[in-house]
C-alpha positions as CSV (number, residue, x, y, z in Angstrom):
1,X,-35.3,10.1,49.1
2,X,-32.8,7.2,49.8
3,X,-31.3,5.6,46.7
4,X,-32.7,2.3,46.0
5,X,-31.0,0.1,43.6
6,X,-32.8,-1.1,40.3
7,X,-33.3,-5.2,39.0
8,X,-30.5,-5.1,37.1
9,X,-28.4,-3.9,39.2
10,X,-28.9,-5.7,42.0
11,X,-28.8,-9.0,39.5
12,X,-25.4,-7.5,38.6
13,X,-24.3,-7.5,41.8
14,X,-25.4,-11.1,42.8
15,X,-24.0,-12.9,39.9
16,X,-20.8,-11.3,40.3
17,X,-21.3,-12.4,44.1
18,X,-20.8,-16.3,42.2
19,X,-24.6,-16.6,42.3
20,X,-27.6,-17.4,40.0
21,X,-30.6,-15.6,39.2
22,X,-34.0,-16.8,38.3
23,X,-36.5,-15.2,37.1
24,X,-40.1,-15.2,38.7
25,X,-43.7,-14.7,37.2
26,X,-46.4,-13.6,39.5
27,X,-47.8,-14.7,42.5
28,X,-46.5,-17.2,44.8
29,X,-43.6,-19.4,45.1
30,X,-40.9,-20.3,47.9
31,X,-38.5,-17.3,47.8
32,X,-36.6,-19.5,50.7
33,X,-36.1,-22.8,48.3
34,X,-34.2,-20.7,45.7
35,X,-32.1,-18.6,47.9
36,X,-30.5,-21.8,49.9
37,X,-29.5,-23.0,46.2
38,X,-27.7,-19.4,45.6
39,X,-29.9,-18.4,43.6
40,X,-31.6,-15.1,43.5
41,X,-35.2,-14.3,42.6
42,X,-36.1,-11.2,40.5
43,X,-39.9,-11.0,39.8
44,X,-41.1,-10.1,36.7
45,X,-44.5,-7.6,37.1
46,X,-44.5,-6.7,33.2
47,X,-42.8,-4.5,33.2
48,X,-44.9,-1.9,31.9
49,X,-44.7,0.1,28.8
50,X,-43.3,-3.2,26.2
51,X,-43.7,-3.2,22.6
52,X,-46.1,-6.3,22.6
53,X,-45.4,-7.4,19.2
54,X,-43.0,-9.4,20.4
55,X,-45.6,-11.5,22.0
56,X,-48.8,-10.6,19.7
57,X,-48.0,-14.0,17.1
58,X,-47.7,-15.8,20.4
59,X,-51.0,-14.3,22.7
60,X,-54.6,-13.7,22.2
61,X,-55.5,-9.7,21.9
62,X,-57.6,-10.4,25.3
63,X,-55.1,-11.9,27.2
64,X,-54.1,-9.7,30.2
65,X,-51.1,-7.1,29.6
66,X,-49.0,-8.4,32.2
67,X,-48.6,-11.2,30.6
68,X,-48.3,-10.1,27.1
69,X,-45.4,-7.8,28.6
70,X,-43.6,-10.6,30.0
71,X,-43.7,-12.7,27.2
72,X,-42.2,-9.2,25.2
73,X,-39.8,-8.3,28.0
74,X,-38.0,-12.2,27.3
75,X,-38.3,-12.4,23.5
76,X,-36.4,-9.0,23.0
77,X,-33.8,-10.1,25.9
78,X,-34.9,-8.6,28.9
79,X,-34.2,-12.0,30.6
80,X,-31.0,-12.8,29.4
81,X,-29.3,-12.1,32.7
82,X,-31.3,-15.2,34.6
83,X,-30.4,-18.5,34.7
84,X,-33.9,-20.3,35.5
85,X,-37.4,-19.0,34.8
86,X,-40.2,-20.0,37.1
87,X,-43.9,-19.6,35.8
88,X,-46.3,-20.0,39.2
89,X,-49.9,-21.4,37.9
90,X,-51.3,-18.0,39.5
91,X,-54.2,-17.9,36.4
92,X,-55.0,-19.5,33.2
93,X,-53.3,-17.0,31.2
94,X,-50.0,-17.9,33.3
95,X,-50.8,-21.0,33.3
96,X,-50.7,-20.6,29.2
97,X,-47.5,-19.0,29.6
98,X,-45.6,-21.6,31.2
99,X,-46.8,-23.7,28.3
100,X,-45.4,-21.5,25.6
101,X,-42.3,-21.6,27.6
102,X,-42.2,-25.1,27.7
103,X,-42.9,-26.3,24.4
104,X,-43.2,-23.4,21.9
105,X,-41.1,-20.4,22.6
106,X,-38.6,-22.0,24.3
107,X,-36.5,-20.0,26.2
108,X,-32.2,-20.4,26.8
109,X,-33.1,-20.7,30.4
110,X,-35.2,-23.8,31.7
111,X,-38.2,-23.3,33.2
112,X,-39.9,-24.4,36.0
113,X,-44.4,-24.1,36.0
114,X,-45.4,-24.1,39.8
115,X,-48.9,-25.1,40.2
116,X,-50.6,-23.7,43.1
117,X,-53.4,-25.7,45.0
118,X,-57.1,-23.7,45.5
119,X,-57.8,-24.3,49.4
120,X,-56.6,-24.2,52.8
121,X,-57.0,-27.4,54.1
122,X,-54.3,-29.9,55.1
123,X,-54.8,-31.5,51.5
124,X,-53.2,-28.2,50.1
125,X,-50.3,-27.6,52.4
126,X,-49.4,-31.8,51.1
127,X,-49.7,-30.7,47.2
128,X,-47.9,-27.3,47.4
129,X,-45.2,-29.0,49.8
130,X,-45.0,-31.4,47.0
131,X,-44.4,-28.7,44.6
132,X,-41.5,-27.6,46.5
133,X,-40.1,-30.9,46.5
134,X,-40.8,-31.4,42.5
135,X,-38.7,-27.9,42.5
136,X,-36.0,-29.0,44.9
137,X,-34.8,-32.2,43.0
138,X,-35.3,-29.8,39.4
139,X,-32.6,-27.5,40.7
140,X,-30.7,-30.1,42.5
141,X,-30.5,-31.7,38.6
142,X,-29.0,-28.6,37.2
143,X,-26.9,-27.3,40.0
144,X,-25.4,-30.3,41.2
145,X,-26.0,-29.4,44.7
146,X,-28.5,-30.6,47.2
147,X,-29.2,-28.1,50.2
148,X,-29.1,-29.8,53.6
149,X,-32.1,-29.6,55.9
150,X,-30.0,-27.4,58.5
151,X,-29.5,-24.8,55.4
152,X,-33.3,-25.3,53.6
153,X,-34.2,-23.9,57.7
154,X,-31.8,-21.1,57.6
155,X,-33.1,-20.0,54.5
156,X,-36.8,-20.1,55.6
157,X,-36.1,-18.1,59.1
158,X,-34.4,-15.2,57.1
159,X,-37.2,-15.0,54.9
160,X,-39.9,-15.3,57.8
161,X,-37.6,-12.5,59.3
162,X,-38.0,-10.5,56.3
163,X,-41.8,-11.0,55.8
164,X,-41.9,-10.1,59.4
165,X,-40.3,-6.7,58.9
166,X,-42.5,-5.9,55.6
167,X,-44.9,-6.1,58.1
168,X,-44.1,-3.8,60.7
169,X,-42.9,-1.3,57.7
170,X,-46.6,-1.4,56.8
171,X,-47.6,-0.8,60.1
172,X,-44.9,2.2,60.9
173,X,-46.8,3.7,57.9
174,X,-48.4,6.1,60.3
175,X,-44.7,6.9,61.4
176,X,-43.0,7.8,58.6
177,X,-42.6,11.3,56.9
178,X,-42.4,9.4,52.8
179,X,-44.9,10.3,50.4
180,X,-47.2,7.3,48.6
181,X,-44.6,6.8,45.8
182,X,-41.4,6.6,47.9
183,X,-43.5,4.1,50.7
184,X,-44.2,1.5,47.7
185,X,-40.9,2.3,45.9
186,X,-39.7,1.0,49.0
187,X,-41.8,-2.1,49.3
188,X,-41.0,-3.2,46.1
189,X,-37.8,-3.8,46.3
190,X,-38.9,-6.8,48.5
191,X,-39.7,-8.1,44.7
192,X,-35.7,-8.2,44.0
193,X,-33.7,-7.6,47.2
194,X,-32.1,-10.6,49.0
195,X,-33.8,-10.9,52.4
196,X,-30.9,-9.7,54.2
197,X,-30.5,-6.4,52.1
198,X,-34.0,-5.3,52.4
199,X,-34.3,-6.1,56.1
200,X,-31.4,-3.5,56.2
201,X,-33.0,-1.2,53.9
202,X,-36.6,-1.0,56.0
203,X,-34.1,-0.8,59.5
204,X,-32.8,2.4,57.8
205,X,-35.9,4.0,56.0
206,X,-37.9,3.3,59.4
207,X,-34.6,5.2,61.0
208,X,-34.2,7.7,58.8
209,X,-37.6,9.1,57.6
210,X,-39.2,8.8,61.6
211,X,-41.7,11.5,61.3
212,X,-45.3,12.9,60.3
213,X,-47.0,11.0,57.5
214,X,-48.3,12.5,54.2
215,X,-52.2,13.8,55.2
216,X,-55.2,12.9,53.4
217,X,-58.2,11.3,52.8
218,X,-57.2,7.5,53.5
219,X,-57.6,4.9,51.1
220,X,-56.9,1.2,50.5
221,X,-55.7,0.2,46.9
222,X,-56.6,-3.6,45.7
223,X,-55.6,-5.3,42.8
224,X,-52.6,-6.5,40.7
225,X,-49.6,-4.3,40.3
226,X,-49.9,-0.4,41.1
227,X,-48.5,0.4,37.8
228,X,-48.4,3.0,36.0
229,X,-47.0,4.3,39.5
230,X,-47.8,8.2,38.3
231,X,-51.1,6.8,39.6
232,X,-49.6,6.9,43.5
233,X,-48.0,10.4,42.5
234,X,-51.8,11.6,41.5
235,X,-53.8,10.4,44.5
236,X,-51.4,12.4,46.7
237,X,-51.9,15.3,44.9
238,X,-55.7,15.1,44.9
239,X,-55.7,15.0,48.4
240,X,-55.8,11.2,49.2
241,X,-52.8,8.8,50.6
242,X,-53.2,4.9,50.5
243,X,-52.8,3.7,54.1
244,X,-52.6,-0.2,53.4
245,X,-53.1,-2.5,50.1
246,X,-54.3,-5.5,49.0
247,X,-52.4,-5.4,46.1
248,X,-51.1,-9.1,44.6
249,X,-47.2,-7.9,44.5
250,X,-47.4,-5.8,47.9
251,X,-49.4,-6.6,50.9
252,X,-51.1,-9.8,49.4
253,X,-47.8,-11.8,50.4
254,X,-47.0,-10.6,53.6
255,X,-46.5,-14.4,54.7
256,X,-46.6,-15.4,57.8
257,X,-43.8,-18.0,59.8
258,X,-44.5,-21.1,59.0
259,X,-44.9,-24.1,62.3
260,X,-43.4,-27.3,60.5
261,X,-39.9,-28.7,61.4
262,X,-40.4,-30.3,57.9
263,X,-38.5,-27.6,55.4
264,X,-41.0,-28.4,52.4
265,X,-43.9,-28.1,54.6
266,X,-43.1,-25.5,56.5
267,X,-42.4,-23.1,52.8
268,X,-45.8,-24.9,51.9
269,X,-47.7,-23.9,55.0
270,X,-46.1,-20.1,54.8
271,X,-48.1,-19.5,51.7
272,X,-51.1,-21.8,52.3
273,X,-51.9,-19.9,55.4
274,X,-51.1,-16.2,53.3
275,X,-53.3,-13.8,53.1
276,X,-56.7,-14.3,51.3
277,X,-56.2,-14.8,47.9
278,X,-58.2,-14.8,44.4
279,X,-55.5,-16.9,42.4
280,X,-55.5,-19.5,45.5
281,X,-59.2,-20.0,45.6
282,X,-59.9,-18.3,48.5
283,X,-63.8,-18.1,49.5
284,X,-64.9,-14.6,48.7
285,X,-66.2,-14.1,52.0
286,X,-62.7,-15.0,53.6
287,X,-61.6,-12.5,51.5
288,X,-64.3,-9.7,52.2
289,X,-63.5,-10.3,56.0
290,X,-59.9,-9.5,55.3
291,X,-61.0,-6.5,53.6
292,X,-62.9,-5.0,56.4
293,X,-60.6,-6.1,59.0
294,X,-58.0,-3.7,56.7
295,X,-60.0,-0.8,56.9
296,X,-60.9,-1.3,60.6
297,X,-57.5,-1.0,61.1
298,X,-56.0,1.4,58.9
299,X,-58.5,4.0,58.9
300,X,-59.6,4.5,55.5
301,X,-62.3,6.0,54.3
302,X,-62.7,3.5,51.1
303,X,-61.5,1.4,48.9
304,X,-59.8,1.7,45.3
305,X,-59.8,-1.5,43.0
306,X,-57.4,-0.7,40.7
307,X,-57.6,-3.6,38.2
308,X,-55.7,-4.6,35.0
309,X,-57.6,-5.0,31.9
310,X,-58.9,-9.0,31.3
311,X,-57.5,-9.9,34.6
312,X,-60.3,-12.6,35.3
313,X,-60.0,-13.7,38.5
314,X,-59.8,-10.5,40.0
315,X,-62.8,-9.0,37.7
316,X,-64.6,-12.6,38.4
317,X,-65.0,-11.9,42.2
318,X,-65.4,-7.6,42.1
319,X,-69.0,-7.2,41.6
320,X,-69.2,-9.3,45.2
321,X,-66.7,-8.1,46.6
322,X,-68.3,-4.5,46.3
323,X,-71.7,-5.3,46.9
324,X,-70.9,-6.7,50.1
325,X,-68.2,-3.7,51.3
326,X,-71.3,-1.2,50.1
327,X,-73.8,-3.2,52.5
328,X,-71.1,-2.6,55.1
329,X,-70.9,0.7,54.5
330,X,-67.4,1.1,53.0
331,X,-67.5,2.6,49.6
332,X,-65.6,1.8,46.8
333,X,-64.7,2.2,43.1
334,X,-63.1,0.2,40.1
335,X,-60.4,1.4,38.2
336,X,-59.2,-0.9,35.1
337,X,-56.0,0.0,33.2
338,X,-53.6,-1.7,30.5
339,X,-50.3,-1.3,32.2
340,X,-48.5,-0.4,28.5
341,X,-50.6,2.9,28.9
342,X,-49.8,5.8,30.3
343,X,-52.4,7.0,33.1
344,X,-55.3,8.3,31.8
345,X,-57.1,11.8,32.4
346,X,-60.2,9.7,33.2
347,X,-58.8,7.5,35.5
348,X,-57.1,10.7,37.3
349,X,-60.7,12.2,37.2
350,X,-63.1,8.9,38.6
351,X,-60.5,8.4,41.2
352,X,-60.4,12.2,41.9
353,X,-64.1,12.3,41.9
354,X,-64.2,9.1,44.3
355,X,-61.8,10.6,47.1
356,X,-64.3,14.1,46.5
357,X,-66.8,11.4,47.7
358,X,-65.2,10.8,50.8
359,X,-64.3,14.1,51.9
């Protein structure tokens, strides 16, 4: 399997490169805006398997473990390589977060909330491009520098270029001799990579690894994060192989180009006009369409919602979601998990005893 660089690493790299690094909570927010400042976004999904008492004086015992980890991963100085922290409004217990951050646990860094409009009407492509202004002039404040139009442009194309290659690397999945763990190792990095680095890096796998796919029953995964990632490791060896995803860090923001000559409209209307979307208010039935459409086109057999625990507005719109993928005869089955714990023998087992289904 190909080397791929880790987070820290990479943030290494950049900052030695004279760049910044911010870090970025889930879901969406204008990769393009940060990069044409020179600075470089590292998500934060977690990371899994934190000692959460870092964060238990600070967070409710039912607020989702995501969020709890990320909280833990800054207090004991997993953050202390960025210069900003942005905190997207993706849920209320992000949401929360960002308020912590601003006025309770403050952190070294300044932070940035992001607030994310529920529609896709014209009305929401004006808010969220007025986000992306409010974010502009806060990193003009602290840098001192103010990106020209010609540069905000550049910086959206490479990232369009980038999306657009995540997109043909999903579709090349049919092509490629990788199993499921090495496919979304590779996907991931889109989370930390600078555009141009992982557009070299899916130009290479796509060269390299040309071949016959890992067989097996084929499944779609929905959800968060797939973490822990043993889980990908497991499915294989039960005899299943995810062909596509819905999963919030993965497929979910394969964004499309955007049409505006306006810069802050144009970032606005890229993720506006995303895929279907719980955290945006997307209309379940928008988003069940999408669904099927997926399967339609991928092939699989069902569909794995792999949840994690208290994770409302996924869990808010699941019993739908199934009910109307059983009517059209695509079966399915929910999976929740705390991403601090390991993968359990009876998640192995219902998702073992799922894919037995579809045999």
């Amino acid at each position: 399997m190909i080397d791929l660089p880790g987070r820290k690493t990479v943030c290494d790299k950049f900052r030695e490169g004279g760049g910044r690094v911010a870090a970025v909570m889930p879901i969406h927010y204008p990769r393009e805006l940060l990069r044409a400042f020179g600075v470089l976004p590292i998500e934060v999904w977690g990371p899994p398997g934190m000692d959460i008492s870092y964060s238990a004086a600070h967070l409710q015992p039912y607020v989702c473990s995501m969020v709890h980890n990320m909280l833990a991963f800054l207090k004991s100085g997993g953050l202390d390589c960025a210069d900003f922290i942005v905190v997207p409004h993706a849920c209320d217990s992000l949401q929360g977060l960002g308020s912590l951050l601003l006025d309770f646990v403050k952190p070294k860094q300044p932070v940035f909330p992001m607030y994310m409009p529920r529609g896709r009407r014209p009305e929401d492509v004006e808010f969220l491009a007025s986000e992306v202004e409010r974010m502009y002039e806060w990193l003009s404040e602290l840098t001192g520098f103010r990106p020209s139009r010609e540069l905000l442009m550049e910086s959206i194309r490479k990232e369009e270029e980038a999306d657009s290659m995540l997109s043909r690397f999903y579709e090349f999945r049919t092509e490629i001799s990788l199993s499921v763990r090495d496919f979304y190792r590779i996907i991931r990095t889109r989370q930390y990579l600078p555009a141009e680095e992982f557009i070299a890096l899916i130009k290479k796998v796509m060269d390299l690894y040309a071949g016959d796919p890992p067989e097996g029953i084929p499944i779609i995964m929905a959800g968060i994060v797939p973490e822990p990632m043993d889980v990908l490791d497991e499915i294989q060896a039960l005899g299943g192989v995810v062909v596509n995803d819905d999963f919030a860090c993965c497929g979910r923001r394969i964004y499309p180009e955007g049409k505006s000559d306006d810069p802050f409209v144009r970032m606005a209307e890229r993720i506006v006009y995303g895929p279907p979307d719980v955290v945006r208010g997307d209309l379940i039935e928008d988003r069940f369409r999408y669904m099927v459409d997926k399967v339609k086109t991928s092939g699989a057999s069902g569909v794995v919602f792999y949840t994690v625990k208290f994770c409302e507005p996924e869990l808010f719109d699941l019993p739908d979601m199934r009910r109307r993928l059983k009517e059209a005869g695509i079966p399915s089955v929910h999976v929740e998990v705390d991403i601090n714990d390991p993968l359990s023998h009876q998640t192995i087992t219902r998702i073992g005893a799922f894919l037995e289904v579809l045999e």
